[in-house]
N, C-alpha and C positions, 0 to 999 in steps of 0.2 A: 803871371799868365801860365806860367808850366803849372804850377800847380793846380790850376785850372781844370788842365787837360789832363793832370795827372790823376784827376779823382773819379775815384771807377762811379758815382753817383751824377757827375757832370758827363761823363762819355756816354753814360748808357744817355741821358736826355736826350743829348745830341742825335743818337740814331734814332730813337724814337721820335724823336720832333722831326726829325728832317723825311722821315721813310710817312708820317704822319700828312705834314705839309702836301709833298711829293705829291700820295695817291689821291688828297684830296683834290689839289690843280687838276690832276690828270683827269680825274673821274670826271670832274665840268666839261674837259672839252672832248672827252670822248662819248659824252653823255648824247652830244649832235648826233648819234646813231641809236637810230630804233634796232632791234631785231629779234624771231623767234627763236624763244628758246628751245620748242619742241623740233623746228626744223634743222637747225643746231645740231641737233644732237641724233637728227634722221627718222625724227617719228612727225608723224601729222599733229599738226595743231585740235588741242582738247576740245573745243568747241563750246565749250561752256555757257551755261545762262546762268545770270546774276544779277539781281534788283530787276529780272525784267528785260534786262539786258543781253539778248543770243548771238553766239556769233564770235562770242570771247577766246580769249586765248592768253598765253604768255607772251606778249610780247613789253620788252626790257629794253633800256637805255644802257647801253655797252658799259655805262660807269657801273653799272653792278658788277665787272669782274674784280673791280678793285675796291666794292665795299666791305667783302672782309676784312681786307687788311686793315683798313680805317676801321671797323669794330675788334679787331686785335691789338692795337694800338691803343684805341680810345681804354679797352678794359687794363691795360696794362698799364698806362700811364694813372690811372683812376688809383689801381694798387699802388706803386708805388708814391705817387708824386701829388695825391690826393684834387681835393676840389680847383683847390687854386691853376693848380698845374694844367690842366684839361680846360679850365673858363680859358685861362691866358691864351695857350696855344690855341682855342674854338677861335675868340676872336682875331687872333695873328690869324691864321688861316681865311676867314672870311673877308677880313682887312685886303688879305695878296689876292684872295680870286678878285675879288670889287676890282681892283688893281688891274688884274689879269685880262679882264673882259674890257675896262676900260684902254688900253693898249692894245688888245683886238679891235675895237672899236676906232681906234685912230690909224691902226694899218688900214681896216676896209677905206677910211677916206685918201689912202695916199694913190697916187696914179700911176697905173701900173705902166712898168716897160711896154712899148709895142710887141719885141719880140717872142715877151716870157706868155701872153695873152693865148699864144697857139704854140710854147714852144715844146708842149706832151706828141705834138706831130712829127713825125719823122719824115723830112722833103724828099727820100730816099725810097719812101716807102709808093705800092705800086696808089695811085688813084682815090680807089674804090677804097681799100684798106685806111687811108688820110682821112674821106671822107667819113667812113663808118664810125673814127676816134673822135672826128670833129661834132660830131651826133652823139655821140656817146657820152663826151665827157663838156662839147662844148667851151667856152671860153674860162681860161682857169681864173681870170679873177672872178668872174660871175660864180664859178663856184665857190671860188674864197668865200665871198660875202656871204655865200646861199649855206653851205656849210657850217660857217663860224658867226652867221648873225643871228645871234638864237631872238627867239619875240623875248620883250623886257618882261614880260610875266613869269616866263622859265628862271630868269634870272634872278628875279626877285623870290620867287616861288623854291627855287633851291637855295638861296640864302637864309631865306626866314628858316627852310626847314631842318639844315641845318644845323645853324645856331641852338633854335628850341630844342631839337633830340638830344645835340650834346650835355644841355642843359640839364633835360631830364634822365639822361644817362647816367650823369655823374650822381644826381641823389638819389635817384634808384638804386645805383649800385651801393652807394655807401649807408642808405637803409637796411637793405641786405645783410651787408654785410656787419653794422650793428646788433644787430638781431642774429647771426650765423656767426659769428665771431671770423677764425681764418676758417672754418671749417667749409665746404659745400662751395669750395670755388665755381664750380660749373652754373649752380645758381644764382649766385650775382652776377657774372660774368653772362652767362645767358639772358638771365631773366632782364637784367638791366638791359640789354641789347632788344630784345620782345618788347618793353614797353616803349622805348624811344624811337624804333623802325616804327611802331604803329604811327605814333607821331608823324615822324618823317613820311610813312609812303602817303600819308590822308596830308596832311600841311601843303607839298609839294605839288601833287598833279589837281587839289582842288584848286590851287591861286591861279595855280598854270593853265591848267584844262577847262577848268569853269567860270572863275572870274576873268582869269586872261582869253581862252576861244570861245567860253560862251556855250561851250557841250551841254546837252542836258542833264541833270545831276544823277539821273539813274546812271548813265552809261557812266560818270565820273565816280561814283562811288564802287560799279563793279570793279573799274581799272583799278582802284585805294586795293580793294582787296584783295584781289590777284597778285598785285604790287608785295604786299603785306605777309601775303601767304608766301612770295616766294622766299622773301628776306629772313621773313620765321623759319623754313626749312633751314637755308645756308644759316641760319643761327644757330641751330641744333649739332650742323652738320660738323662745324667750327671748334667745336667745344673742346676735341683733343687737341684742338692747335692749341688753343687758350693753356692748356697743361703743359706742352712740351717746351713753347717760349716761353712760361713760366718757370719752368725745371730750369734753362738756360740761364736764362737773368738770375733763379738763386744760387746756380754754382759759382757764377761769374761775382755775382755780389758778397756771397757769403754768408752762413746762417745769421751773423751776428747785424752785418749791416743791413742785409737785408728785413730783419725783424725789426730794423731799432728805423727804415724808413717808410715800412709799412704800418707800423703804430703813427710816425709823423705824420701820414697821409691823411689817417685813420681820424684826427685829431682836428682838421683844418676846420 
């Protein structure tokens, strides 16, 4: 077992799997929130027409703050630890979210305390102020459920899409990098990330949006795009990260190991 933990090739896994896992969980259940990104950031919404569709804008599911770190991950684990290492961890990970929502799904049916239902009120507080929070926020398990019960379309619709980017992330990238030998990191690294978000942003909100609510397909393909186009920027934007945690992992790893695991990778 120590030597387990002694091998700088098992330590690094461990953080990368675990920082991997992590943002993926998280991104799901922070995903329950829409928001603009132009208002965010203190500018008016763009207004956009698209397929037809006016009226547009950026608006994003909060799990985009943390899908970089899952495309810094995914392209790092890709280098070093190749195809296998990236399928294993995709399905581990989609394994514990199925998991995850399933065991959200068994809290919503448990019955809640009487007192926890109103207990964001403070009995202290004058009246009007009680009454304003009980309007405002209403009964907290009602919001449990309303918050964390996403429609089983979402659900389904971010799993499938998922899996599939991962899928074609990793032979993307190691197409790539076939063809570019080590050279041109930023382009398999990038480029693998650009084709697999197109995937993902069009997989995810057409299961969700159109087979699950039923949207018209113009409005569902403008949202794909918007979607697409924003992920493409923070793709681009990424790209020095992708260099400096690389820099990181070769000093820690070493010219020698580090060479002799990214031909392993290279090879699967």
């Amino acid at each position: 077992m120590r030597a387990f933990f002694s091998s700088k090739p098992n330590r690094l896994w461990m953080v990368l799997a675990g920082f991997f896992v992590a943002n993926a969980l998280v991104a799901e259940y922070m995903g329950v929130k829409l928001f603009s990104l132009e208002k965010t950031f203190g500018f008016q919404e763009v207004n956009w027409k698209v397929f037809g569709q006016s009226g547009l804008s950026f608006t994003l599911t909060a799990g985009v703050l943390l899908w970089p770190v899952v495309f810094i991950m995914t392209d790092i684990i890709n280098e070093y630890y190749g195809r296998k290492g990236v399928k294993m961890l995709s399905y581990l990970t989609a394994g514990l979210i199925s998991y995850g929502f399933f065991m959200l799904f068994m809290a919503m049916k448990l019955e809640p305390a009487d007192f926890w239902r109103t207990s964001h009120i403070n009995p202290n507080w004058p009246a009007a102020q009680q009454e304003a929070m009980r309007q405002q926020v209403g009964d907290y398990n009602t919001a449990f459920n309303v918050v964390f019960g996403q429609s089983m379309w979402i659900i389904v619709g971010s799993l499938i899409a998922f899996l599939v980017s991962q899928i074609v992330d990793v032979v993307t990238f190691h197409k790539i990098k076939a063809a570019t030998g080590e050279k041109k990191l930023w382009l398999r690294a990038t480029g693998s990330t650009m084709v697999s978000q197109l995937v993902d942003s069009f997989v995810v909100v057409f299961i969700a949006l159109f087979i699950g609510l039923k949207l018209p397909f113009g409005q569902v393909m403008a949202i794909c795009v918007l979607n697409y186009l924003y992920k493409g920027c923070v793709a681009v934007l990424m790209t020095p990260v992708i260099y400096l945690v690389h820099g990181v992992i070769e000093r820690y790893l070493g010219p020698g190991l580090a060479t002799e695991m990214k031909d392993a990778a290279q090879e699967q």
